[in-house]
C-alpha positions in Angstrom: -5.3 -30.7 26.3 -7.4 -27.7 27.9 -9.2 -25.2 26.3 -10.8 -22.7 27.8 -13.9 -20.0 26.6 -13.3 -18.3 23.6 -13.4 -14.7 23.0 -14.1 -13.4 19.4 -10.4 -13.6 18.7 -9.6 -15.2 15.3 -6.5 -16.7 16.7 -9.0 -19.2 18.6 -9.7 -21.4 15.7 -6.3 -22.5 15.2 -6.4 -24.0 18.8 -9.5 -25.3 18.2 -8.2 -27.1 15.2 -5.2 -28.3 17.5 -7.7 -30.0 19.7 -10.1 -31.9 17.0 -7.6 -33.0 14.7 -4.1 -32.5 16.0 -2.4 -35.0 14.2 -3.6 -33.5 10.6 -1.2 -31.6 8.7 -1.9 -28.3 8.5 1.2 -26.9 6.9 3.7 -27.8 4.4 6.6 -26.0 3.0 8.7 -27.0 0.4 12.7 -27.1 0.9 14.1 -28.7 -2.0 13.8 -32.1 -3.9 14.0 -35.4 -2.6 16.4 -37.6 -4.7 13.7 -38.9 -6.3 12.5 -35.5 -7.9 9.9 -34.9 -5.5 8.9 -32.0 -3.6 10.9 -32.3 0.2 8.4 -30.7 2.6 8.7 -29.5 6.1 5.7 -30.5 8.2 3.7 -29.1 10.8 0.1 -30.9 11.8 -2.1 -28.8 13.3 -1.0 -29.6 17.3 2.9 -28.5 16.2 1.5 -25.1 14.6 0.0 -24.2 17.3 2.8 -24.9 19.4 4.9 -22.7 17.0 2.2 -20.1 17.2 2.5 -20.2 21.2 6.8 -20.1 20.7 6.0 -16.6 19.1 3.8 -15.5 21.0 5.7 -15.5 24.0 8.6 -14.3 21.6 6.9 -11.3 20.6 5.8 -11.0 24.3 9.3 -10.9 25.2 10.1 -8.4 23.1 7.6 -5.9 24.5 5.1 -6.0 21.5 1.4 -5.7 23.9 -2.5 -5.8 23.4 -3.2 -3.3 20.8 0.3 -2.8 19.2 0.0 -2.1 15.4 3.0 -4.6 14.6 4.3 -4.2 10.8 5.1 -7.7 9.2 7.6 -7.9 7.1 8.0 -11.7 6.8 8.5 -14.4 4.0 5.2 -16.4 3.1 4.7 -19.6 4.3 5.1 -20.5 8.3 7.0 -17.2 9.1 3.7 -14.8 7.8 1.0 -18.0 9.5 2.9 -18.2 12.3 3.4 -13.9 13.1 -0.2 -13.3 11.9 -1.9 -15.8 14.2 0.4 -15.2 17.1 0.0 -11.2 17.2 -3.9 -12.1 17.0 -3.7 -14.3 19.9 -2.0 -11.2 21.6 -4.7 -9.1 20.7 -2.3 -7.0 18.9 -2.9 -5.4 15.2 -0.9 -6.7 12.2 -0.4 -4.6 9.8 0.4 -6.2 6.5 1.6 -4.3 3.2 2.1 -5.5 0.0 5.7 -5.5 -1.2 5.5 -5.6 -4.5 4.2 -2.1 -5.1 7.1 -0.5 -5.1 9.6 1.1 -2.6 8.4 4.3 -2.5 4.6 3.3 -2.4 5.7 0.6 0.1 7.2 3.6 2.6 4.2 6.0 2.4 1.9 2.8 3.8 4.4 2.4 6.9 4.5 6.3 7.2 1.2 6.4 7.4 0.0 3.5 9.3 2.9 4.3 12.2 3.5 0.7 13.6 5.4 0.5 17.3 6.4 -3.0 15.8 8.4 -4.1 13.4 8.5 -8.0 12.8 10.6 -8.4 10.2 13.4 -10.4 8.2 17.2 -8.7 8.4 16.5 -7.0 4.9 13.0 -5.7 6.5 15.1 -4.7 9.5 17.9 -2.6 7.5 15.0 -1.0 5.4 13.9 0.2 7.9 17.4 1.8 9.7 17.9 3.6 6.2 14.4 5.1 5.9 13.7 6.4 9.1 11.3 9.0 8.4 9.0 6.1 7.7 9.5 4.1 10.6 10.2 6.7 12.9 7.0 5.7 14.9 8.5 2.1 15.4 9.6 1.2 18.7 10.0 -2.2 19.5 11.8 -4.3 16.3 11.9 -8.0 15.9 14.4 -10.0 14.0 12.7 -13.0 11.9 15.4 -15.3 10.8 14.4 -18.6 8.4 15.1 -20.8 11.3 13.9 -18.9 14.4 10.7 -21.4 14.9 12.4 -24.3 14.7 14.7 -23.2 16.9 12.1 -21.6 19.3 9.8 -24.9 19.4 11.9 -27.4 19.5 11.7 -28.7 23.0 7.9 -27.8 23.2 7.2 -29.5 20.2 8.0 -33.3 21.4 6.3 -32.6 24.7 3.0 -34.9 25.2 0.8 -32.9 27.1 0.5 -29.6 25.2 -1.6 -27.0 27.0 -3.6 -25.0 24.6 -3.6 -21.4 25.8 -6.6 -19.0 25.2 -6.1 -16.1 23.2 -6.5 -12.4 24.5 -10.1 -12.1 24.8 -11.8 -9.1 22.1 -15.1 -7.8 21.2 -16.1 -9.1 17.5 -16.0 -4.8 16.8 -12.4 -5.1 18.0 -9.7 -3.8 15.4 -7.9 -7.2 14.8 -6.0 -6.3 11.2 -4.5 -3.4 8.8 -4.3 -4.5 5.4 -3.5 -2.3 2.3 -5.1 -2.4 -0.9 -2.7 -2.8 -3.5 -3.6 0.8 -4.8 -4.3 -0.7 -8.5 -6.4 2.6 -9.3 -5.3 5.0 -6.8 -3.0 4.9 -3.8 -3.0 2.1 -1.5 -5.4 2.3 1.8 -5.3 1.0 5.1 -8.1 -1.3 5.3 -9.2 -1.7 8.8 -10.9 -5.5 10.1 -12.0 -6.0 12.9 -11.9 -9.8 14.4 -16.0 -10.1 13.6 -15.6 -9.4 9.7 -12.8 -12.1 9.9 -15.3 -14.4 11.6 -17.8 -13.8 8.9 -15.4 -13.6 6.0 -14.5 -17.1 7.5 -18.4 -18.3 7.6 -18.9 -17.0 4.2 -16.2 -18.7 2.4 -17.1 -21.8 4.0 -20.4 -22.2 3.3 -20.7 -20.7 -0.5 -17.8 -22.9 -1.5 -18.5 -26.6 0.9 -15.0 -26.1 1.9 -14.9 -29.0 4.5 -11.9 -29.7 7.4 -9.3 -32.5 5.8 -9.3 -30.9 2.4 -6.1 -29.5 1.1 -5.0 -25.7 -0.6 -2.5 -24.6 -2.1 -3.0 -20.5 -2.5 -1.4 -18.2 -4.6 -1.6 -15.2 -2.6 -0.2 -15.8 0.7 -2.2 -13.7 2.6 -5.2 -16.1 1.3 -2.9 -18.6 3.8 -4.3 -17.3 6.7 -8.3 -18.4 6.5 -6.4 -22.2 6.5 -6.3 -22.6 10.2 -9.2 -21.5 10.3 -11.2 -23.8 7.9 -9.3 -26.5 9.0 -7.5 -27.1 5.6 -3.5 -28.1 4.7 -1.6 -25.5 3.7 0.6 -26.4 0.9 2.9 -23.4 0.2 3.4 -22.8 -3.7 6.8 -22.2 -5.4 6.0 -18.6 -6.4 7.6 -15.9 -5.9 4.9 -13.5 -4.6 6.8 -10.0 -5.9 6.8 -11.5 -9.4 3.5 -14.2 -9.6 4.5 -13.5 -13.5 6.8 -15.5 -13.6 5.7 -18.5 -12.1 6.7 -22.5 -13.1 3.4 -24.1 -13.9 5.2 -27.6 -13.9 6.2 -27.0 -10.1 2.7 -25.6 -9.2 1.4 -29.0 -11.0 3.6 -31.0 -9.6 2.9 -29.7 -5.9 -1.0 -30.3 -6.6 -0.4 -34.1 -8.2 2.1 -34.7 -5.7 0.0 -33.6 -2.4 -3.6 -34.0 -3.8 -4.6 -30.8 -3.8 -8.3 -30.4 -3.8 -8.0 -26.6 -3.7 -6.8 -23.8 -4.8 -6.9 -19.6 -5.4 -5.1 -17.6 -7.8 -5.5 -14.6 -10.5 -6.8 -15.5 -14.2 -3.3 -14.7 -15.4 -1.7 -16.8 -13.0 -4.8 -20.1 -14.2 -4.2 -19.2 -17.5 -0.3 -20.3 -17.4 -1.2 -23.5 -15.2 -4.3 -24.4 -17.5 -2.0 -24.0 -20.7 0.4 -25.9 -19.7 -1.9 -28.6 -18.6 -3.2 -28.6 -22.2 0.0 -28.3 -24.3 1.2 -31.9 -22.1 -2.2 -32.9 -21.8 -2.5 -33.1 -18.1 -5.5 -33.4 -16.1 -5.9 -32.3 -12.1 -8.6 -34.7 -11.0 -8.1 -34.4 -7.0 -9.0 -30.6 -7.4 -12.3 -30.0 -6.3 -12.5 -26.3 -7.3 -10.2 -23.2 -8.4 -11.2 -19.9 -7.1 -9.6 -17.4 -9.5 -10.4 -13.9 -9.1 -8.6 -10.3 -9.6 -9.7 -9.5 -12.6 -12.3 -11.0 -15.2 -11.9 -14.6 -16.1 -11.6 -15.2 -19.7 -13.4 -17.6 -21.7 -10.7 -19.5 -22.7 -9.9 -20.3 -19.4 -13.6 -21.4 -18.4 -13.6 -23.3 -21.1 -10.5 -25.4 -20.6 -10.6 -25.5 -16.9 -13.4 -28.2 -17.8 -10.5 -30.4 -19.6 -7.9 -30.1 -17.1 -10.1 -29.9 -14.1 -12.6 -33.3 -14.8 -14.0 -33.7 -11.0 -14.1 -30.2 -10.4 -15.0 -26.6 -10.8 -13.7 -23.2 -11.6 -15.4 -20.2 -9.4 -15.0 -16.7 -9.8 -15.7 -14.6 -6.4 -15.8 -11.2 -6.9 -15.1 -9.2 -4.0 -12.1 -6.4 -2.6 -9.9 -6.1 0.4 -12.5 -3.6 1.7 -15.1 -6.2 1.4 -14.7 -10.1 -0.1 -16.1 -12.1 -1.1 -19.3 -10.3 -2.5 -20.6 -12.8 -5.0 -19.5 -15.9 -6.7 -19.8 -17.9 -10.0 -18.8 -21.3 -10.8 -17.8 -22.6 -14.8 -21.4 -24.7 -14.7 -23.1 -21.7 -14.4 -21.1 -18.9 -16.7 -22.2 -22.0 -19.8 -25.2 -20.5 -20.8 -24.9 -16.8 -19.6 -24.4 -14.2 -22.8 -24.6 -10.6 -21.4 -22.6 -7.2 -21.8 -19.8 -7.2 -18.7 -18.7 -10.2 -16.6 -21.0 -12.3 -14.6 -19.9 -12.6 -11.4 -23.0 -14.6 -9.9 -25.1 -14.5 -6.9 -24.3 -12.9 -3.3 -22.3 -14.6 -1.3 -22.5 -15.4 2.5 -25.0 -12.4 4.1 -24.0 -10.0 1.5 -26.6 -7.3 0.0 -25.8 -5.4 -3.4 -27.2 -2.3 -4.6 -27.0 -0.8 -8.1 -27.1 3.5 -7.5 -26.4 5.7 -10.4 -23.0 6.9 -10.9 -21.7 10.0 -9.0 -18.1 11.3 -8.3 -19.0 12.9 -5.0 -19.3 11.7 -1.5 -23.0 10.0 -0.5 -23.0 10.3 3.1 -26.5 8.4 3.5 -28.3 6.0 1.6 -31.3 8.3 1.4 -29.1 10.7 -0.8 -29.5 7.9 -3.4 -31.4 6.0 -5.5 -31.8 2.6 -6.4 -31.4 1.2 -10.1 -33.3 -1.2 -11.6 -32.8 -4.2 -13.4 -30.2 -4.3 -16.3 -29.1 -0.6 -15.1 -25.4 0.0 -15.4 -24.6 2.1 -12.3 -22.6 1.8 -9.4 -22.2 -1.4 -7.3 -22.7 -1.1 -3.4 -23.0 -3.6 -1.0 -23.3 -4.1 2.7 -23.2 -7.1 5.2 -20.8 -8.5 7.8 -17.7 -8.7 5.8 -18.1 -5.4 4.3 -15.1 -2.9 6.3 -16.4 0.7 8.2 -13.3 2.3 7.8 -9.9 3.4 6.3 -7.2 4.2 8.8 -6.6 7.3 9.5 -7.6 8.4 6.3 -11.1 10.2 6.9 -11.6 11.8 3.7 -11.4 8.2 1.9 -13.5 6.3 4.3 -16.6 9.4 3.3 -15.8 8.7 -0.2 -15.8 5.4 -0.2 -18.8 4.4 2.5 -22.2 5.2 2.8 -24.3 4.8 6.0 -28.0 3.8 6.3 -30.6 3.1 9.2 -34.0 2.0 8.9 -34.9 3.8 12.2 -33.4 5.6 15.2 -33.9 2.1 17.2 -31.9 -0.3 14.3 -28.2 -0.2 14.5 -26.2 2.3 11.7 -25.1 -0.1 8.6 -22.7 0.4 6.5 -22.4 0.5 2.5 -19.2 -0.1 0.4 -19.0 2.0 -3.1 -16.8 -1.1 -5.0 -15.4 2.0 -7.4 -16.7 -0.7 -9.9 -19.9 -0.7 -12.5 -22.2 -3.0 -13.3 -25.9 -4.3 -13.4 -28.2 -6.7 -11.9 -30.3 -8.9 -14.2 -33.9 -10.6 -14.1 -32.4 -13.3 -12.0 -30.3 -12.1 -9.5 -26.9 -11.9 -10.8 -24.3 -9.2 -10.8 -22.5 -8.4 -13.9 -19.2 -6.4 -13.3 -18.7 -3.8 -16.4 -15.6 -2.2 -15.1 -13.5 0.3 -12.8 -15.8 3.6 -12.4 -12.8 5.5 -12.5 -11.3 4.1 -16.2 -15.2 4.7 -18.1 -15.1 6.3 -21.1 -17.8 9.1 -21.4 -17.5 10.3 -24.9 -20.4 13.5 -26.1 -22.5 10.1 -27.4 -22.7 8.8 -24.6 -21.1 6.5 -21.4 -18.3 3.2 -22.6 -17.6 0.5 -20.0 -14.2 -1.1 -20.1 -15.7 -5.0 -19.8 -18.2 -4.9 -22.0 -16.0 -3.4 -24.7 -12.8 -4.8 -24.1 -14.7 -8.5 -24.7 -15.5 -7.6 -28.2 -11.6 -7.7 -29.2 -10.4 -9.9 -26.4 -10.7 -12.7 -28.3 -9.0 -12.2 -31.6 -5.8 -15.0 -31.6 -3.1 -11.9 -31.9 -4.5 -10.3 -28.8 -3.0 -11.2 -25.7 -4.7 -8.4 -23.9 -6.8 -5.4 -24.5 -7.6 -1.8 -22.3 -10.5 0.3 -23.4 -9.0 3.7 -22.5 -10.1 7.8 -23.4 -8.1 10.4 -24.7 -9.3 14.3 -23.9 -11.8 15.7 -20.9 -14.1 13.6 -19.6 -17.5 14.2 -21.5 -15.4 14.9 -25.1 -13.6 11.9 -24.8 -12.4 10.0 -27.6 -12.7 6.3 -26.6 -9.7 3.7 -28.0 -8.7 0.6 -27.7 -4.9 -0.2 -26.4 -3.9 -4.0 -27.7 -1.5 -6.4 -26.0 0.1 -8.2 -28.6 3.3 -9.8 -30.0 3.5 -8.7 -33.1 6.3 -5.7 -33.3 6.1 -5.5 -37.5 4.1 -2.0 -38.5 2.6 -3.6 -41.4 1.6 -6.8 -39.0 0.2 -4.1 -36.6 -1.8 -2.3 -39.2 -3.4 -5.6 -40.3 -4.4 -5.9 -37.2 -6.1 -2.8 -36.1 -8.0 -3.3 -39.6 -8.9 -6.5 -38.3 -10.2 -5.3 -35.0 -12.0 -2.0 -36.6 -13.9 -4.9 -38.3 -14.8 -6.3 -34.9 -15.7 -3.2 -33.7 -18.5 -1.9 -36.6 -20.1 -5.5 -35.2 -21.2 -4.3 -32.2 -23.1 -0.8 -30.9 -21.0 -0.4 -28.2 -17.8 -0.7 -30.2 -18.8 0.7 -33.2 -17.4 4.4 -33.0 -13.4 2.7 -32.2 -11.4 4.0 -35.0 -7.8 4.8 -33.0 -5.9 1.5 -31.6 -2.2 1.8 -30.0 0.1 -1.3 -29.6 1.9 -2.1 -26.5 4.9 -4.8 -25.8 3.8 -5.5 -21.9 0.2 -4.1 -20.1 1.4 -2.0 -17.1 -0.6 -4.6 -14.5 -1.0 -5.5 -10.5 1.7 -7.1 -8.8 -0.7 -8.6 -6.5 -2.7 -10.4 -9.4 -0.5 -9.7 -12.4 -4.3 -8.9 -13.4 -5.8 -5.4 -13.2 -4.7 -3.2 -15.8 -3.6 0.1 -15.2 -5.9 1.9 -18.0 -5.2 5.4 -16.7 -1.6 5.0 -17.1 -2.2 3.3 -20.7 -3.9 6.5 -21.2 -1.2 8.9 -20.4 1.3 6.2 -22.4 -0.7 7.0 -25.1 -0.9 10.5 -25.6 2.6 10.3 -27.0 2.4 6.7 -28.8 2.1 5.6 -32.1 -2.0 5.3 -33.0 -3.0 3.5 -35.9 -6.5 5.3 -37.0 -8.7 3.0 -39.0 -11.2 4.8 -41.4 -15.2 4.3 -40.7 
């Protein structure tokens, strides 16, 4: 094998992979059961992806996609989006990658406005995108992805000896290497813009705050979490989850899959662990290969700290906290959370290079950091943070990126930086650590005074007929009338009136809660496709302008 200079192309590390441990498996997807009930795999070490990677590449090539061709991907998870993704970077050309399950119309308004020339798609993708052609009216070149198109493009090059590792496209680290949107949880979904450097350090960051080392094995619940893999030198193993509906997951399969293949690690929501860590309890089943869960998108409940130490014996829950415009930001493990009692969700130390700021809360654009001021400890404000995996931009959307960024330099000789507003709220206490209190955007500010969903919402959370619970405010902002919207089970009006008795008595028991007299009941949270996680608070507000509220006396 030859390699030759890299560039700052992320696509380099996957050769690099192919060179140092070739005969390692870096993927695995599941395609059925063996007669023996267990999972049947399809297997590609690290030498045969990268050949399959190369196949595309001179695929795509083919097909007329080119350096710098924003390239929509509209591919199944697995080897088709690992496969696309790496080859388009070692083209030099943009992927743009949108999240399906947020609905058609939301879904057509990000390819609208993002304008691909490419389309790399499945059929389905393909006729989409004949019927709406307003949307993809900017795309030019379109490529069919079929479920068997790499094993039919590799297969002579994979059995051939002497592979030739070819260098990807050289870039500058400040090169535009990605498009991904935000799944628009509190607002509409963004284009956020990476360039190949913030992959780099995204890369660096993970690495070293977690002691991921090459050899160990993932299996990630969020397929785009697929792609830092190659890159980190770790087996793929593809989960049996449908990513439109992570709701609905199997735990047994997802246990199965990490028993089966030794899974040492692995990424997923709180609502996703929660159904894996129950039923590991309920059958009393313990996970002792995995060396840590990172489980992030929302808040992770006690409950799930605390029984991620029976099911998980030789390892360690983590929570990073982070965003697509900037991840992760800080991190906190289920050895640390113990002894930690606080208002909010501690969500640890920085991670990587990552600096965070706590600025009061404003609803107006900051263009400078000097327009600002910096809160001190235990201050609930707004959380900001800067470093090298913190994203500039939006794309094409100008009046979001000034919202959303702040700029700052020390002098006219030190190079502009650039500050992220979260949208979230929270404080930093006496010894470091960030506490998250909530979206900025879903606080309550009543004439008394300012509510914070977190801190609130863990007052009730934990009641045993509460399967979740959304601090929300009726009336203008400044006269609102904070309540509390309940997840629960019980349909009975007489059960639910119990209840809300139950959780005004919860409420007199704490300052913060102490003025909640109104509480609503709801069947299922609107949530996050993405997560199944972050709820929708605003539309639980509007819900319950209408709804049934059961008003507990002071």
């Amino acid at each position: 094998m030859s390699l030759t200079a890299p560039s700052a192309n992320i696509a380099r590390h996957l050769s690099e992979m192919a060179v140092h441990q070739p005969d390692v498996a870096a993927l695995k997807v599941p395609r059925g059961r063996t007669s023996a009930g267990k999972i049947d795999y399809l297997v590609l070490t690290f030498r045969e992806l990268d050949i399959e990677v190369e196949a595309w590449r001179e695929r795509l090539l083919a097909s007329g996609i080119r350096r710098g061709d924003r390239t929509l991907v509209m591919v199944r998870q697995g080897l088709p989006l690992i496969a696309s993704a790496f080859a388009l970077f070692k083209i030099g050309a943009v992927p743009i990658i949108i999240d399906p399950g947020m609905g058609l119309k939301s879904f057509l308004a990000c390819v609208e406005h993002s304008r691909p020339r490419a389309l790399l798609g499945i059929t389905l993708a393909q006729l989409v995108s004949r019927f709406a052609r307003r949307a993809f009216s900017s795309v030019a070149v379109r490529v069919t992805v079929s479920g068997s198109l790499t094993a039919r493009l590799a297969k002579e090059r994979r059995g051939k000896a002497n592979h030739v590792v070819t260098a990807a496209a050289p870039v500058e680290s400040t090169d535009l290497a990605a498009v991904l949107f935000t799944s628009g949880s509190t607002g509409r979904p963004k284009g956020v813009c990476y360039e190949h450097g913030m992959f780099e350090a995204q890369i660096r960051a993970i690495r070293d705050t977690y002691g991921i080392t090459p050899g160990e094995i993932d299996l990630p619940m969020l397929p785009i979490f697929a792609l830092f893999n190659p890159a980190l030198g770790m087996t793929t193993i593809v989960p049996e989850i449908d990513p439109r509906r992570p709701a609905d997951i199997d735990p047994a399969k997802i246990v199965q899959a990490i028993q089966q293949e030794n899974v040492s690690n692995s990424f997923g929501s709180p609502t996703l662990w929660r159904i894996i860590g129950d039923h590991c309890l309920q059958h009393r089943i313990t996970l002792p290969t995995l060396r840590r869960v990172l489980c992030a998108g929302a808040p992770v409940p006690s409950a799930l700290w605390q029984g991620s130490r029976t099911w998980m014996p030789a390892g360690q829950l983590h929570s990073p906290y982070g965003a697509t415009e900037a991840l992760p930001v800080s991190s906190i493990s289920s050895a640390e959370i113990t002894a930690l009692k606080g208002p909010g969700a501690c969500v640890g130390r920085c991670a990587g290079e990552t600096r965070i700021k706590i600025i009061p809360i404003r609803d107006v654009d900051i263009p400078s950091l000097e327009q600002t001021d910096e809160l001190g400890v235990n201050q609930i404000g707004e959380i900001i943070v800067s470093g090298p995996t913190v994203t500039k931009s939006y794309d094409a959307t100008p009046a979001a990126t000034a919202a959303a960024k702040i700029s700052y330099r020390r002098d006219s000789s030190a190079p502009w930086e650039t500050w992220h507003r979260m949208g979230d709220c929270g404080y930093i206490d006496a010894e470091g650590r960030l506490w998250f209190c909530g979206r900025k955007i879903e606080r309550v500010e009543t004439e008394n005074g300012t509510l914070f969903t977190e801190p609130c919402e863990q007052v009730f959370r934990e009641h045993p007929n509460v399967t979740r619970c959304a601090l929300i405010g009726l009336g203008p902002r400044g006269q609102q009338r904070a309540a509390l919207v309940v997840e629960t089970k019980l349909t009975a009006a007489k059960d639910r009136e119990t209840l809300a008795a139950a959780l005004r008595s919860r409420a007199t028991s704490n300052a913060l809660t102490s003025g909640i007299t109104c509480f609503f009941f709801h069947g299922k949270f609107p949530v996050d496709v993405r997560h199944n996680a972050k709820i929708h608070r605003l539309a639980l507000a509007r819900w319950a302008a209408s709804a049934r509220v059961f008003e507990v006396a002071s």
